[in-house]
Backbone bond lengths (Angstrom), bond angles and torsions (degrees), N, CA, C in turn:
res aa  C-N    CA-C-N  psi(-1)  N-CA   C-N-CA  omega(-1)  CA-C   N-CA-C  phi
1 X - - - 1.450 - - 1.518 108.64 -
2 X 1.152 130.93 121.47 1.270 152.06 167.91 1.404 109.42 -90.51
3 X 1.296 108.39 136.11 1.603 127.23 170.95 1.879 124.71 -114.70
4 X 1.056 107.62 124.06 1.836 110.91 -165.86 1.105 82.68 -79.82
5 X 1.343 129.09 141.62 1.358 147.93 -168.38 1.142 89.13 -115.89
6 X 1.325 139.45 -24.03 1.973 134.32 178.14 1.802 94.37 -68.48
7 X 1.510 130.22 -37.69 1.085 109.88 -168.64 1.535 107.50 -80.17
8 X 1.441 122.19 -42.02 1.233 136.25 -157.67 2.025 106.08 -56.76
9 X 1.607 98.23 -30.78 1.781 102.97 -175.85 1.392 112.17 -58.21
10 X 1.614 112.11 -58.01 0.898 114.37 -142.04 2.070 87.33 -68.72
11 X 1.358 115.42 -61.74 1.450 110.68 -173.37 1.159 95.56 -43.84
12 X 1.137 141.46 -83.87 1.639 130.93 -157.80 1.184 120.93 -32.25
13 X 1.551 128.23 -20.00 1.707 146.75 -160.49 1.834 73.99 -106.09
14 X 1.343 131.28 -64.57 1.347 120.99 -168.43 1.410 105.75 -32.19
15 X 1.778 93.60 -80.59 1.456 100.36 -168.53 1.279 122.40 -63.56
16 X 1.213 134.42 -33.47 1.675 115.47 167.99 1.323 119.93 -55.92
17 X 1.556 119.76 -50.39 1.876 118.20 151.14 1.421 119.98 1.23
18 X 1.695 108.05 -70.51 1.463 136.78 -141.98 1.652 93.21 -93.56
19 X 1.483 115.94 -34.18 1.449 95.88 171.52 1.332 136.26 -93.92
20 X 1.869 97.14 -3.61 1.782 107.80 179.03 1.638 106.02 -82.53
21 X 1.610 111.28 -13.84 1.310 131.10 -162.87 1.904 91.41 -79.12
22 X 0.953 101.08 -64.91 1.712 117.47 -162.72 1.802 97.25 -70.05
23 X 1.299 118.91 -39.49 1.764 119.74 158.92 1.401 110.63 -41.89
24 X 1.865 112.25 -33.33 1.448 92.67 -163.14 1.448 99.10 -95.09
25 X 1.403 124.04 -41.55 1.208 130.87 172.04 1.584 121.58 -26.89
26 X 1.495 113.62 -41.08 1.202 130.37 -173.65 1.593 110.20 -57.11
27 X 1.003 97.63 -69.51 1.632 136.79 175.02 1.576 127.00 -38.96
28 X 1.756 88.76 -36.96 1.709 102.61 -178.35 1.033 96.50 -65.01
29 X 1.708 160.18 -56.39 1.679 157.57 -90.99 1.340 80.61 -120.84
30 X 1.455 148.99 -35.13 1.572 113.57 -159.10 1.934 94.17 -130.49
31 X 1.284 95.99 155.45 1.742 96.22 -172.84 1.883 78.41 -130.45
32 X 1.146 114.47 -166.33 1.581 124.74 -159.42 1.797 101.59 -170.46
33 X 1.429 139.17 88.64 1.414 133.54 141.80 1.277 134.34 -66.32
34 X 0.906 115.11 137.33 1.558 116.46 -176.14 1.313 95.19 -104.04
35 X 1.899 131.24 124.84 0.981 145.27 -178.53 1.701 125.00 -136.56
36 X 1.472 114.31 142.23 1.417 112.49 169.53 1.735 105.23 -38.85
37 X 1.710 92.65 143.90 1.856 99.95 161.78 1.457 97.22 -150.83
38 X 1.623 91.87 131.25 1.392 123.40 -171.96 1.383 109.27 -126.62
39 X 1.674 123.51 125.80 1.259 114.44 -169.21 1.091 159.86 28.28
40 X 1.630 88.40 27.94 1.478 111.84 174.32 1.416 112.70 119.96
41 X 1.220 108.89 -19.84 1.504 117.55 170.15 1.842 126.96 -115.16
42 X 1.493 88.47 162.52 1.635 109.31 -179.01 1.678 107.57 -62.31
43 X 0.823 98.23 129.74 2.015 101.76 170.70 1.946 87.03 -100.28
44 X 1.502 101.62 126.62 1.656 94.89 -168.88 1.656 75.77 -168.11
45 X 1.712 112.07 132.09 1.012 127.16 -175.13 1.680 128.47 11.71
46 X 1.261 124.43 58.28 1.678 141.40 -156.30 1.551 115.47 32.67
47 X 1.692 103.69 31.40 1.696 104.97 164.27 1.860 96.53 -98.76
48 X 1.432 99.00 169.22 1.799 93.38 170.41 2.295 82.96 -128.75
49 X 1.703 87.07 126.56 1.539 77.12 -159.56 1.402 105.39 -113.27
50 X 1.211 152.62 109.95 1.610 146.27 -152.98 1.446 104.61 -53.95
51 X 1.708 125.97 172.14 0.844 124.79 -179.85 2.167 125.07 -83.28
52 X 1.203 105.96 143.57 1.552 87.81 -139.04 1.478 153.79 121.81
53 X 1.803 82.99 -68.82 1.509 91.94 -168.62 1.704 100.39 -74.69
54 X 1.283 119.92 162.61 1.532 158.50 175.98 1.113 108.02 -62.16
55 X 1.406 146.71 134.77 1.311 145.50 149.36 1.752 93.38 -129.03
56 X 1.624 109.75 135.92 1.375 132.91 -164.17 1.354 118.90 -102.51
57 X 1.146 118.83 74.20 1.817 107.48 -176.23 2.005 98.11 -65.36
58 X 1.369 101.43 124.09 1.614 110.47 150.23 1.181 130.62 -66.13
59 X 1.562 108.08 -45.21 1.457 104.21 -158.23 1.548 102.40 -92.73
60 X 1.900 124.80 -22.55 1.284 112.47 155.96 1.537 135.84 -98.70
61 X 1.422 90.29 26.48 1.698 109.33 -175.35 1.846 102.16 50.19
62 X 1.038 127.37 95.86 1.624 118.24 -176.44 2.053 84.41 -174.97
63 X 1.499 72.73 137.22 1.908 96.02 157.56 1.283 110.79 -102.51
64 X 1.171 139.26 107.54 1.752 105.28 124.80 1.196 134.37 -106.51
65 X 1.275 107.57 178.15 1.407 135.85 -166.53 1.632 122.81 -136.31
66 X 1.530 98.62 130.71 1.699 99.09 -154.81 1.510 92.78 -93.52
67 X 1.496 109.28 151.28 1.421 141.35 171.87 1.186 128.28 -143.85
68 X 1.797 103.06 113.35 1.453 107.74 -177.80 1.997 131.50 -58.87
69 X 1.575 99.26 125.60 1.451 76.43 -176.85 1.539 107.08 -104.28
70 X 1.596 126.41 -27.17 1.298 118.06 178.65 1.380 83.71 -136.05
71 X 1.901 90.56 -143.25 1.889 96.18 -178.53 1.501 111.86 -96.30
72 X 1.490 103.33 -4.94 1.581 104.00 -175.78 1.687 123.33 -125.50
73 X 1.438 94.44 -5.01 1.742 109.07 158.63 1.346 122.15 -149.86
74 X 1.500 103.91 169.88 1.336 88.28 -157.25 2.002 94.05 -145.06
75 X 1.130 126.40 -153.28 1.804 108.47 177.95 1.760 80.62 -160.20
76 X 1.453 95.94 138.06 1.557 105.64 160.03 1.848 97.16 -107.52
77 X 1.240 87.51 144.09 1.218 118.04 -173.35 2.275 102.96 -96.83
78 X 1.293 125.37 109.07 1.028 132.19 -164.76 1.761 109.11 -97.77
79 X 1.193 131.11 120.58 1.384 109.78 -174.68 1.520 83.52 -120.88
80 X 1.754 113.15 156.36 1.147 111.76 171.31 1.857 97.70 -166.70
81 X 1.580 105.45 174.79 1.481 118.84 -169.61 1.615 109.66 -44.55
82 X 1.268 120.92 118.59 1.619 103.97 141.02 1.057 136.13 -93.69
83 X 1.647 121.51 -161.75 1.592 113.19 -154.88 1.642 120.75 -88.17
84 X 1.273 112.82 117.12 1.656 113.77 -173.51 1.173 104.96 -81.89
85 X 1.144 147.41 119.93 1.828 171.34 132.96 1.617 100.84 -53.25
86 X 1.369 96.92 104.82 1.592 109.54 168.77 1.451 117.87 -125.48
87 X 1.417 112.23 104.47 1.631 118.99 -179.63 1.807 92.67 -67.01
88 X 1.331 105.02 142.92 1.556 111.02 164.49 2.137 87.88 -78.53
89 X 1.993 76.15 168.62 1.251 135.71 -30.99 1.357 122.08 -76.23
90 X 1.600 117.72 56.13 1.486 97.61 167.50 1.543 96.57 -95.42
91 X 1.296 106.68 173.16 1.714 125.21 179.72 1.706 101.19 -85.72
92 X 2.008 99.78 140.26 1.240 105.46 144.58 1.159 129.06 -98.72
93 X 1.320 126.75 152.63 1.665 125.73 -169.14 1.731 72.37 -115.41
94 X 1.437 109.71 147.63 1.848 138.27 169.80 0.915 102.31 -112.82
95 X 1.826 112.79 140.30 1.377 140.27 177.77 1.483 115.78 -60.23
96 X 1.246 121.91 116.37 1.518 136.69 -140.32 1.731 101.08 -132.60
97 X 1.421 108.72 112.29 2.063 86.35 -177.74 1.231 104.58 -36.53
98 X 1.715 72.19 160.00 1.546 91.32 160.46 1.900 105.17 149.04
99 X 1.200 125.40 -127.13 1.224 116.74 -169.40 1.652 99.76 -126.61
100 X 1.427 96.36 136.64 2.003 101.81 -179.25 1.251 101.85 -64.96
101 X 1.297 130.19 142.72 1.535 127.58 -6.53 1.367 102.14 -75.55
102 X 1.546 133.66 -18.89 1.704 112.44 -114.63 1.917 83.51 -92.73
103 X 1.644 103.15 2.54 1.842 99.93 -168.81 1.631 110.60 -70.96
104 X 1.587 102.37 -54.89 1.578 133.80 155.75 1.772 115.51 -0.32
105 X 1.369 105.24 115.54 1.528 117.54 -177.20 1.635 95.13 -69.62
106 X 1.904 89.45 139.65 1.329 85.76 -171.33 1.794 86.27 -141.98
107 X 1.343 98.16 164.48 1.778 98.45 164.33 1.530 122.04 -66.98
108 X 1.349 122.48 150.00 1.046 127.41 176.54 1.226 125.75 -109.71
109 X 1.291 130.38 -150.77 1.374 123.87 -167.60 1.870 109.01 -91.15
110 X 1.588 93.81 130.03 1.832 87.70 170.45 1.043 135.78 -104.99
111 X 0.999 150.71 126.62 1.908 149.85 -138.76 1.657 85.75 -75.51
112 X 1.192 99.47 147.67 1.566 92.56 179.62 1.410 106.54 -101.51
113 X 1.292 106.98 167.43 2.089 106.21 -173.71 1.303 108.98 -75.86
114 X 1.230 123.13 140.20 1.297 136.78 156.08 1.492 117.74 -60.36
115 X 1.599 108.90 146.04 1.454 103.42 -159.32 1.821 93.61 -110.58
116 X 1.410 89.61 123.70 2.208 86.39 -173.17 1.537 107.89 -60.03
117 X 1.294 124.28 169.76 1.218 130.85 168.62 1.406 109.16 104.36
């Protein structure tokens, strides 16, 4: 059995592509600060925020959420949009303030195919 090495490149260039692609995709949604913690709370942009609780960026669509790491710092945990892939012709809708998720670019509606005949 012989193997064409002209076919084998190009997929192998696919699939390694498609999985450094989907590694990054993964990766984009959570960021990690390391922050003062004072009596129980996050020191996180001049709020003092309990452990847990949510703080809402609008204007970059992102939650976080504080987590204790010792007695004197602590890490908010940042979640925010990842990447929407829209083959035409369906529509993309763009991440618009407002509150995570609902800010988050998302796909939109796709005309559906016409059936020949």
């Amino acid at each position: 059995m012989e193997i064409n090495m002209t076919k084998l490149h190009p997929c192998f260039v696919i699939i390694t592509a498609a999985m450094l692609f989907l590694v990054d995709v993964s990766q984009q949604g959570i960021q990690w600060k390391y922050v003062p913690f004072e009596n129980g709370k996050c020191l996180f942009n001049g709020e003092k925020v309990n452990v847990h609780e949510d703080v809402k960026e609008i204007q970059t669509c992102m939650r976080w959420s504080c987590f204790e790491k010792n007695s004197t710092h602590g890490m908010m945990r940042g979640a925010s949009c990842g990447v929407v892939v829209v083959a035409p012709p369906c529509k993309y809708i763009p991440m618009r303030p407002g509150v995570y998720p609902y800010c988050c670019p998302k796909k939109g509606e796709c005309p559906k195919n016409k059936a020949h005949g």
